[in-house]
C-alpha positions as CSV (number, residue, x, y, z in Angstrom):
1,X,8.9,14.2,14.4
2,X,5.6,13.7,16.3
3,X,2.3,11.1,16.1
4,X,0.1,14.3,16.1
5,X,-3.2,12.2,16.2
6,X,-5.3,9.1,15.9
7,X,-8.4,8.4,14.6
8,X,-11.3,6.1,14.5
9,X,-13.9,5.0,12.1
10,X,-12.1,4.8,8.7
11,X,-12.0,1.8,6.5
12,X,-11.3,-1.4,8.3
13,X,-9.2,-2.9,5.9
14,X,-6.3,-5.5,6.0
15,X,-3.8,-6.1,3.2
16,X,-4.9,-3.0,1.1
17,X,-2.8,-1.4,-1.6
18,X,-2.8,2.7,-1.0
19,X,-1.7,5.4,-3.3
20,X,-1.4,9.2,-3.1
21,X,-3.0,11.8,-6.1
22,X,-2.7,15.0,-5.3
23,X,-4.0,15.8,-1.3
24,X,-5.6,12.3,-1.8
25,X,-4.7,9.2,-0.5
26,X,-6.7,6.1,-2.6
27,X,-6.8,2.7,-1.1
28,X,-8.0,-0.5,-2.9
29,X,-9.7,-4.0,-2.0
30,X,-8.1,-5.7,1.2
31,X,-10.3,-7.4,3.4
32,X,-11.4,-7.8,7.3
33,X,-12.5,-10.8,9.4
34,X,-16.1,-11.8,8.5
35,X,-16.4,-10.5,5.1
36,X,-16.2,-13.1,1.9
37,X,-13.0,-13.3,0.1
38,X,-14.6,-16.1,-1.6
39,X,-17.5,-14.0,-3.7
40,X,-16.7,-11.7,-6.9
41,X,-17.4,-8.4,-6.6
42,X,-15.9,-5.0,-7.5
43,X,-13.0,-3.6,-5.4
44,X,-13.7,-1.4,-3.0
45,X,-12.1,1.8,-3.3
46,X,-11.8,4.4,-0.2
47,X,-10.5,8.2,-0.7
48,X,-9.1,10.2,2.3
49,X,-8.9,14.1,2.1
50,X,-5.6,14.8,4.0
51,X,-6.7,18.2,4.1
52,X,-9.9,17.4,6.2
53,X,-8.7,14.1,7.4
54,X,-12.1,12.6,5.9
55,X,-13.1,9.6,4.2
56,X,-15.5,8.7,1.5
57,X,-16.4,5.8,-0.4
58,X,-15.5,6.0,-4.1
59,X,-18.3,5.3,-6.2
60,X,-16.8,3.2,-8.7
61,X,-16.7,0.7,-6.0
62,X,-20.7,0.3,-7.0
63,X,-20.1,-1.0,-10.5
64,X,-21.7,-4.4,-10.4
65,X,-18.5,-6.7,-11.0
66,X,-20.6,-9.5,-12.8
67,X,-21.7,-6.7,-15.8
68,X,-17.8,-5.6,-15.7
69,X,-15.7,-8.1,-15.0
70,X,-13.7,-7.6,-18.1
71,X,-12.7,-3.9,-17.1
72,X,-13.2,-4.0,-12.9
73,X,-11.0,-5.8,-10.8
74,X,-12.8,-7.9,-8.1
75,X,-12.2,-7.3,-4.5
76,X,-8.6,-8.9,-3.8
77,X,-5.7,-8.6,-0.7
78,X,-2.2,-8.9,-1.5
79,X,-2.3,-6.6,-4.6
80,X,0.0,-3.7,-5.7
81,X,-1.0,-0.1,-6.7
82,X,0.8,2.3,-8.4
83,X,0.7,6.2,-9.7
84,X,2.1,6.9,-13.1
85,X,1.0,10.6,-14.1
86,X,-3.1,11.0,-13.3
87,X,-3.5,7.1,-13.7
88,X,-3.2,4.5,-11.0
89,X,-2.1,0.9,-11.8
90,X,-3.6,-2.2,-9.6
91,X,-1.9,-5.4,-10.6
92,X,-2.1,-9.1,-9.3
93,X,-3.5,-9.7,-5.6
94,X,-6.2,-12.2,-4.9
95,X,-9.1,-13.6,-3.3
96,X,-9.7,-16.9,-1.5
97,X,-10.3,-18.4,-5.3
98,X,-7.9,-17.6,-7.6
99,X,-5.3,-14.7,-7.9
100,X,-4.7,-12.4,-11.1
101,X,-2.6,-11.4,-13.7
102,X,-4.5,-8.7,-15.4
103,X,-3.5,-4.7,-14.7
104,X,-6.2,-2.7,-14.1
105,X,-6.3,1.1,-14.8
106,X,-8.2,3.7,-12.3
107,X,-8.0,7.1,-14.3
108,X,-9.0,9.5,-11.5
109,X,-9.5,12.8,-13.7
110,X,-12.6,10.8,-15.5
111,X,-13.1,8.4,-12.5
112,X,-12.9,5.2,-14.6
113,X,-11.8,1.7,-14.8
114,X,-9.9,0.2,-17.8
115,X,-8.1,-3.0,-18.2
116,X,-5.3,-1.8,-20.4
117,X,-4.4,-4.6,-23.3
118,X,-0.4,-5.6,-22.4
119,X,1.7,-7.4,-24.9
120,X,5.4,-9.5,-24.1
121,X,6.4,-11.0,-20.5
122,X,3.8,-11.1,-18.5
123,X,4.5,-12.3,-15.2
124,X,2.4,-15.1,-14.1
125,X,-0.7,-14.4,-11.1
126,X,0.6,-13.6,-7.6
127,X,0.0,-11.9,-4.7
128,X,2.5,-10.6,-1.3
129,X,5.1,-9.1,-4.3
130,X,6.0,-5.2,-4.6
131,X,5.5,-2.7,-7.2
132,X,7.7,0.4,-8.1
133,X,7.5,3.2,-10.7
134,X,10.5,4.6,-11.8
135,X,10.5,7.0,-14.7
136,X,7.7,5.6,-16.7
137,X,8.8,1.9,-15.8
138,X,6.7,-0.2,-13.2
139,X,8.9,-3.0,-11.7
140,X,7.5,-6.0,-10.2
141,X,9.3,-8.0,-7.6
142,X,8.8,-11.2,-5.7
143,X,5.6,-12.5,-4.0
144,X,3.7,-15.9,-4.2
145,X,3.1,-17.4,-7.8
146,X,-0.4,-19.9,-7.7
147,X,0.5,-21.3,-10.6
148,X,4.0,-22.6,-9.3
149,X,2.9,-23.1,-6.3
150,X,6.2,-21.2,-4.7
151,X,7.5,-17.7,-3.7
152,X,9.6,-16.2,-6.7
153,X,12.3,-13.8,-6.8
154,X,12.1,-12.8,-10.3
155,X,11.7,-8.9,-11.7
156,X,9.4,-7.7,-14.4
157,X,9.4,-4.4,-15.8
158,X,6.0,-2.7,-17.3
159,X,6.8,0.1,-19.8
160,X,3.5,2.2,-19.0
161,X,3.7,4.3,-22.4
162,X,3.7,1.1,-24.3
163,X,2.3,-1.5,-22.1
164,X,4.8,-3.8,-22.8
165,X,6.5,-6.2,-20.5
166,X,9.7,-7.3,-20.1
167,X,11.4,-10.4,-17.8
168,X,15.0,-9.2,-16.4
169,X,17.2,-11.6,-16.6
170,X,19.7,-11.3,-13.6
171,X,23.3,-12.5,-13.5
172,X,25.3,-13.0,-10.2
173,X,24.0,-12.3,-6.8
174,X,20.4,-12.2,-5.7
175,X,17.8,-11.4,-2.9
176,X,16.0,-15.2,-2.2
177,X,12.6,-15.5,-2.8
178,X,10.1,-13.9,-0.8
179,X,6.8,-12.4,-0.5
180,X,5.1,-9.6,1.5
181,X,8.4,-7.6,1.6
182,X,8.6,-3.9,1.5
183,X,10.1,-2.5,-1.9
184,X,10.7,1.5,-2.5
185,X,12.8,3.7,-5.0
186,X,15.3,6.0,-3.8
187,X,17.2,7.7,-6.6
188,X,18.4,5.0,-9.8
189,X,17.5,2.1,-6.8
190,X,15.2,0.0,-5.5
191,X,15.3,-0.6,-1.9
192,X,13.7,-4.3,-1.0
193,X,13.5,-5.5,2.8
194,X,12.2,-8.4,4.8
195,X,9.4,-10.5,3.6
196,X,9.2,-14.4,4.1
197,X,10.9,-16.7,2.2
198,X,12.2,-20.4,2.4
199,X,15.2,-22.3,3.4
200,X,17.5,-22.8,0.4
201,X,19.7,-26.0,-0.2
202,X,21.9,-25.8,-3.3
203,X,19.7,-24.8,-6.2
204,X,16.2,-25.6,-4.4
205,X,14.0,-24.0,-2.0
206,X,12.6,-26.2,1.1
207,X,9.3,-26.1,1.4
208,X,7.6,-24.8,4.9
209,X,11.0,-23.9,6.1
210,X,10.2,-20.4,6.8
211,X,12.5,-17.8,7.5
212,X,12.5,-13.9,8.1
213,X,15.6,-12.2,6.4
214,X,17.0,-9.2,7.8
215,X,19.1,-8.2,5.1
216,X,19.0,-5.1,2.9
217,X,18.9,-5.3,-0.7
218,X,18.9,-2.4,-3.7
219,X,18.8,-3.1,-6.8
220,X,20.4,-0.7,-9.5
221,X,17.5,-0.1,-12.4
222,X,20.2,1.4,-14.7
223,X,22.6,-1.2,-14.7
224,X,19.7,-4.3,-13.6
225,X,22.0,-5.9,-10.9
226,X,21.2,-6.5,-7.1
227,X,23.6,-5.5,-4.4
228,X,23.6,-6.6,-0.7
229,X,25.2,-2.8,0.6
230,X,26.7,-3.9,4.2
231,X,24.8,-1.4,7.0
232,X,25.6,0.0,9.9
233,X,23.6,1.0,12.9
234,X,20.5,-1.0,14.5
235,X,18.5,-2.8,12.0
236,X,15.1,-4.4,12.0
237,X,14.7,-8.0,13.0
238,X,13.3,-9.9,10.2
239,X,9.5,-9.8,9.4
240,X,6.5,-9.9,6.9
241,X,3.8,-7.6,5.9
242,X,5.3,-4.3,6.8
243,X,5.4,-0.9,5.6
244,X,7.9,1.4,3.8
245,X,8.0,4.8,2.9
246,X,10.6,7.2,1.1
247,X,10.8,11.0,3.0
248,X,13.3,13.1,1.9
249,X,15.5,10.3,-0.1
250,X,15.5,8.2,3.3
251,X,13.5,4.8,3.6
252,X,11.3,4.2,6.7
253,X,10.4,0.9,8.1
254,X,7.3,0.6,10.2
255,X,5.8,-2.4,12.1
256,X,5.3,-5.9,10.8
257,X,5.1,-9.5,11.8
258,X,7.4,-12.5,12.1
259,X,6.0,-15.8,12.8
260,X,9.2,-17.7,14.1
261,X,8.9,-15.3,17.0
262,X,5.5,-15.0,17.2
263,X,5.7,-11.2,17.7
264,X,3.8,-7.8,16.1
265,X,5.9,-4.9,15.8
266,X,5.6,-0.8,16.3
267,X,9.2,0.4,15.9
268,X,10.2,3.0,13.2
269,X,13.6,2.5,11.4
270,X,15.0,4.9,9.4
271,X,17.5,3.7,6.9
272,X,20.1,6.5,5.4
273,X,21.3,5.2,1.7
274,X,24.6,7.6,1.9
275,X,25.7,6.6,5.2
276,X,24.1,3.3,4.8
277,X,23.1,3.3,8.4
278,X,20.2,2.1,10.5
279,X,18.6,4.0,12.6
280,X,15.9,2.9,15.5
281,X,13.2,6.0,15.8
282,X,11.7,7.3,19.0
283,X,8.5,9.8,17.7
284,X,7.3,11.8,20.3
285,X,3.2,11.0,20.6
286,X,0.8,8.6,20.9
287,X,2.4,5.9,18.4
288,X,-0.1,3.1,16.8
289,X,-0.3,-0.2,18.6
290,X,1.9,-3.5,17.2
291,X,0.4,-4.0,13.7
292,X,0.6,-5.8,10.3
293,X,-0.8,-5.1,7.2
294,X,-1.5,-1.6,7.3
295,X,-0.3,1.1,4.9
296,X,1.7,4.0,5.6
297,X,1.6,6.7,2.5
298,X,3.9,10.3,2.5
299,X,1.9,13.5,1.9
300,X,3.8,16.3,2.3
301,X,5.7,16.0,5.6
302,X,2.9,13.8,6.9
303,X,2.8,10.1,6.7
304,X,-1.2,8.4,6.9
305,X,-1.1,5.5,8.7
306,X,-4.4,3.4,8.0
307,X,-5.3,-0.3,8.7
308,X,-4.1,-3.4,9.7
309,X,-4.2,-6.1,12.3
310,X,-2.7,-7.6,15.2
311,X,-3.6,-10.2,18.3
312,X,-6.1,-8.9,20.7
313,X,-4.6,-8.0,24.2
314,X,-3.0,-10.6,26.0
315,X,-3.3,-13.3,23.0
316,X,0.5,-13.6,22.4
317,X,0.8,-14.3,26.0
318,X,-1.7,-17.2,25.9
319,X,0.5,-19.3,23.3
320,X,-1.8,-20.3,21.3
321,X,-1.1,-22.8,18.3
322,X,-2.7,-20.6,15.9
323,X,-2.3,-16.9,16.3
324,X,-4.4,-15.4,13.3
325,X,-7.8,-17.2,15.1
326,X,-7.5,-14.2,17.6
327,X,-6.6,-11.1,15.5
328,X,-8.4,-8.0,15.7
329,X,-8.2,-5.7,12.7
330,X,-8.3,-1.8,12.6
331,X,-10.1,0.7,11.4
332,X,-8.1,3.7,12.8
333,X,-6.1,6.2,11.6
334,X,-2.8,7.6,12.6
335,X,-0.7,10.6,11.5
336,X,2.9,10.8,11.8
337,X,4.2,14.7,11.2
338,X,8.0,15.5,10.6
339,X,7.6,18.9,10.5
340,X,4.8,19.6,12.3
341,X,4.1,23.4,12.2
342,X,3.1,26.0,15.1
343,X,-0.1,25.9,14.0
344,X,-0.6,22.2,14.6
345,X,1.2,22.0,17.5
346,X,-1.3,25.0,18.6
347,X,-4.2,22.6,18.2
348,X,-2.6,19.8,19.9
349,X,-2.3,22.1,23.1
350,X,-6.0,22.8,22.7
351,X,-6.9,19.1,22.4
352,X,-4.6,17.9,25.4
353,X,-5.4,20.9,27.6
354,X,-9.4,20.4,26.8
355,X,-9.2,24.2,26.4
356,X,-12.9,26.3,25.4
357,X,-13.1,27.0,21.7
358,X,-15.8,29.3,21.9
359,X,-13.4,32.2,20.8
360,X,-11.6,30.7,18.0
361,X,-12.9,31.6,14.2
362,X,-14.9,28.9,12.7
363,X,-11.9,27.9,10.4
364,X,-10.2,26.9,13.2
365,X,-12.6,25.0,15.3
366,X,-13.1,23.0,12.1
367,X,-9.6,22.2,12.0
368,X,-9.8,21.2,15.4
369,X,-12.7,18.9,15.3
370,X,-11.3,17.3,12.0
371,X,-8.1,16.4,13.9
372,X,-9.8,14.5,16.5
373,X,-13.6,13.7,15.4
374,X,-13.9,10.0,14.4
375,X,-14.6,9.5,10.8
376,X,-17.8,8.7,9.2
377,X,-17.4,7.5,5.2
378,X,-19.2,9.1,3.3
379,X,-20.7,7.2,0.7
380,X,-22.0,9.6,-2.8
381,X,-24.1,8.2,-4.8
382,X,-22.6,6.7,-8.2
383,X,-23.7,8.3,-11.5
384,X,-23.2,6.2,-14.7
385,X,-21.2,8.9,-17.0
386,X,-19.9,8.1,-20.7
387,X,-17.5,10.5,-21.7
388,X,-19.2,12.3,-25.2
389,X,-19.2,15.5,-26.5
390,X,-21.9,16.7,-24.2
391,X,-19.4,16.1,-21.7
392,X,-17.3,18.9,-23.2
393,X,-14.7,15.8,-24.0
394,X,-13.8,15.7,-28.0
395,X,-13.4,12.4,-30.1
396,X,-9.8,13.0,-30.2
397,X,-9.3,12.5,-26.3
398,X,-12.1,10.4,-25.9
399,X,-9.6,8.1,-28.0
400,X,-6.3,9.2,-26.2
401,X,-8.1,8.4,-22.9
402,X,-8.8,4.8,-24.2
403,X,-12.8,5.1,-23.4
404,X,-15.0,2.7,-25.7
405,X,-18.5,1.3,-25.7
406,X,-17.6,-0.9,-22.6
407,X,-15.8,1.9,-20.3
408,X,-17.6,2.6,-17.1
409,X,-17.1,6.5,-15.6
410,X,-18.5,8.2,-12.8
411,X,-18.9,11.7,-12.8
């Protein structure tokens, strides 16, 4: 397991929702200091090639919001995407307005936004909660309702065949509320850690008592219980707004934030579900600075870290009332390999050892300069497309597809 590189000079983004399609890794909306989270325009969506290590600029991101607000989602942070079969789901987030309870379809064959009609319980606007898919089910956990004005704790489940949603009621124990935990599947279970929550006393929650749990929870999507599995090993401390990932039917926990302590994190945990054991990580490599808010997606045997934000040097030092007035956000890229193969470890001996590429094929110097080279998004140039026969598309899956007179594509 090895940090085989870091790059600059892709999206600076903070509290984005990612997704991998294929050898591409989409991420959606977030934000970073300076911009307006106030203003309602499309979200932004960024596409990495893991093969070439490059971004681009999606060009639905250039349908004007105002013309399409009833099928775009505007830009928004705290949201949730999700992949079920060519289709990825974005659901609830916000801005500095409002936040949302509409899902939002990104079909990335045709390279279109839908706002798919849902019928039963639909779970009230939030942002900071998790989304999973499991079979064709998307389950929504946790986060901060607007409406209530509190964290919740409660589940939903989205059938995506039938766009229908469903409230789980839940008898005995249960996680407390939270938001801006981690949730991922492993198997029949979803895994939920950390996140920040509230004192409880009795059968009420105490406002702006804060606290940082550090306990595991699964809960069984067969039976629809929650279990608190004891663990062995070293576990994480308690924190916010950090990232898990699933490899190999194992969860990883990387980085995060907890405000009681006033400290960022970098550590990689590793958390075995048979053994039910914690394990702290030591990768070899250049590992990303203390961070929140980033994303971390699995490719392969490679993980993309992108993203995020912590203090600038020296700012925890300096004990200041307000830490976020000093945070720097990122831009960078890193990529953690846990297989990584001769070939790659080839080029990192080039790299480190500043050897001449003069005699390597061009194939490989490209590979080398795409390891290393900062990125520079490319932004194409959107074209309005409405799927018709010309397109080669006929009526019948024009109709499956769910396109209509108001559907925007890019070709």
């Amino acid at each position: 397991m090895r940090w085989i590189t870091h790059i600059e000079g892709g999206p600076k983004r903070v509290n984005h929702a990612a997704v991998t399609v294929g050898h591409k890794i989409y991420s959606f909306g977030g934000y970073c200091t300076g911009e307006s989270s106030r203003d309602y325009t499309s979200i932004d969506v960024h596409v990495l090639n893991t093969t070439t290590f490059r971004w681009t600029k999606h060009p639905v991101s250039d349908l004007p919001y105002l013309e399409n607000d009833d099928i775009v989602p505007y830009k928004r942070y705290g949201h949730t995407a999700v992949v079920y079969k060519d289709k990825i789901y974005v659901w609830g987030g916000r801005n500095d307005q409002t936040s949302c309870a509409v899902l939002f379809c990104l079909d990335t064959r045709y390279h279109c936004w839908t706002a798919p009609q849902t019928t039963g319980d639909i779970p009230l606007a939030r942002d900071g909660h998790t989304a999973c898919v499991w079979k064709h089910y998307m389950y929504i956990f946790g986060g901060f309702e607007e409406e209530l004005d509190s964290f919740a704790k409660s589940i939903h489940v989205l059938d995506l065949n039938t766009m229908h949603w469903k409230y789980i009621h839940i008898t005995g124990i249960e996680p407390a509320v939270r938001d801006f935990h981690t949730a991922a599947c492993i198997k029949d279970r979803m895994y939920i850690f950390g996140g920040r929550g509230t004192e409880s006393r009795d059968s009420f929650y105490l406002p702006g008592k804060e606290i940082y749990c550090d306990e595991l929870w699964y809960f069984d999507l067969r039976m629809h219980t929650w279990h608190n599995p004891y663990t062995v090993g070293t576990k994480p401390i308690g924190r916010r707004s950090h990232s898990a990932f699933v490899y190999n039917d194992k969860m990883y926990i990387f980085g995060g934030y907890n405000a009681l302590k006033l400290e960022h994190y970098n550590d990689l945990f590793e958390y075995d579900p048979i053994l039910s054991k914690w394990t702290l990580l030591q990768p070899q490599g250049e590992s990303p600075c203390n961070r929140r808010r980033q994303a971390c997606i699995v490719v392969g045997d490679r993980v993309f870290l992108f993203g995020g934000t912590s203090p600038v040097a020296g700012a925890q030092q300096r004990q200041l009332n307000n830490i976020d007035e000093v945070l720097t956000d990122y831009s960078d890229m890193h990529i953690l390999d846990f297989k990584p193969s001769l070939k790659t470890l080839c080029i990192l001996a080039v790299h480190y050892n500043k050897l001449n590429l003069c005699s390597l094929p061009q194939s490989l110097k490209t590979d080398v300069e795409n390891m290393f080279a900062p990125n520079k998004i490319a932004i194409i140039r959107p074209i309005p497309f409405i799927p018709s026969l010309k397109a080669g598309l006929g009526r019948e899956e024009i109709r499956k597809h769910g396109f209509n007179k108001t559907t925007r594509c890019i070709r």
